[in-house]
N, C-alpha and C positions, 0 to 999 in steps of 0.2 A: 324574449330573453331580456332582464335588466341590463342595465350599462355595466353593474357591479359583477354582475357576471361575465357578461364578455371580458373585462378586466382580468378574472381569475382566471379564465380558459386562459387569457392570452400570457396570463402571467406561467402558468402552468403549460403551457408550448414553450414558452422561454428558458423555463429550469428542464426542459426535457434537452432542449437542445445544446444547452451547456453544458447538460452533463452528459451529452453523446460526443461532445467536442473534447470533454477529457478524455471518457475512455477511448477516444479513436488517440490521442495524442499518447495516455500511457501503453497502450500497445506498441505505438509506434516506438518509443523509447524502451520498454521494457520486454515485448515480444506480447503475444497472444495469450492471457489467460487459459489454464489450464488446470483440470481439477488434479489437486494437490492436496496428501495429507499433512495437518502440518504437525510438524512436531513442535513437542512440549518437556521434553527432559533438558536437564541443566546440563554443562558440561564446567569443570575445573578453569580456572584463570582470570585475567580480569574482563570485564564484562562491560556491554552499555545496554538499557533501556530505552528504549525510540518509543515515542506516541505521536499519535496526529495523525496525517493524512497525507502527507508529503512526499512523493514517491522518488522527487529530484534529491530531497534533504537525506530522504532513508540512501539511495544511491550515493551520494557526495559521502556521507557515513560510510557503509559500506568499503569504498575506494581507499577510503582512509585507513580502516581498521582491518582491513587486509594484511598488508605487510604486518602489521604491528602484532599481529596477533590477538589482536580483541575480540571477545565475543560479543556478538550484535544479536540482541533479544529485542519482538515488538511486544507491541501491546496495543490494547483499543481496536483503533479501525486501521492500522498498520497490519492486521492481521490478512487480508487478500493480496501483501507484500510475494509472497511465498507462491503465491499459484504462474505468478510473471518467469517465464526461462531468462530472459537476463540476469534477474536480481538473485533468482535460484543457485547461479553459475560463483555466486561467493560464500567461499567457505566459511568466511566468521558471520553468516547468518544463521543460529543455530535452529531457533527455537520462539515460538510464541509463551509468552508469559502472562500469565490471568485469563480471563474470561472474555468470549468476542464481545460486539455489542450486546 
């Protein structure tokens, strides 16, 4: 096996384990992935947009737009927001908006 190989295994054991260390951390904050359908209809009032990846930002949103009555629509890779039971548990999460990845 080249060296430049071993490098990619190793780099590639590396991204496996980082990203086993998120999803052990977003469960932990958010509860256990679970298959969810998500919904995609609009609802009346005023509204926000979330993209990205950020499950703390989408929560802190969330908290926020609660009281307030805002609707909280994702988009992109926001879209596995919805299968989390915590995050579910807030009513101005309405809805996924556009197309997944």
């Amino acid at each position: 096996m080249t060296d430049a190989l071993q490098k990619l295994l190793h780099l590639g054991t590396v991204n496996f384990e980082i990203t086993k260390m998120l999803d052990d951390l977003n469960s932990k904050f958010n509860g256990v992935p679970e298959l969810t359908a998500i919904p995609i209809e609009l609802h009346p009032g005023p509204s926000i947009l979330i993209t990205g990846h950020d499950l703390v930002d989408l929560r802190t949103l969330l908290e926020k737009c609660e009281a307030k009555n805002i609707n909280v629509y994702t988009h992109g890779e926001m879209l596995p927001s919805f299968m989390y039971p915590e995050l579910k548990k807030f009513k101005c999460l309405k809805a996924n908006y556009g197309h997944a990845w």
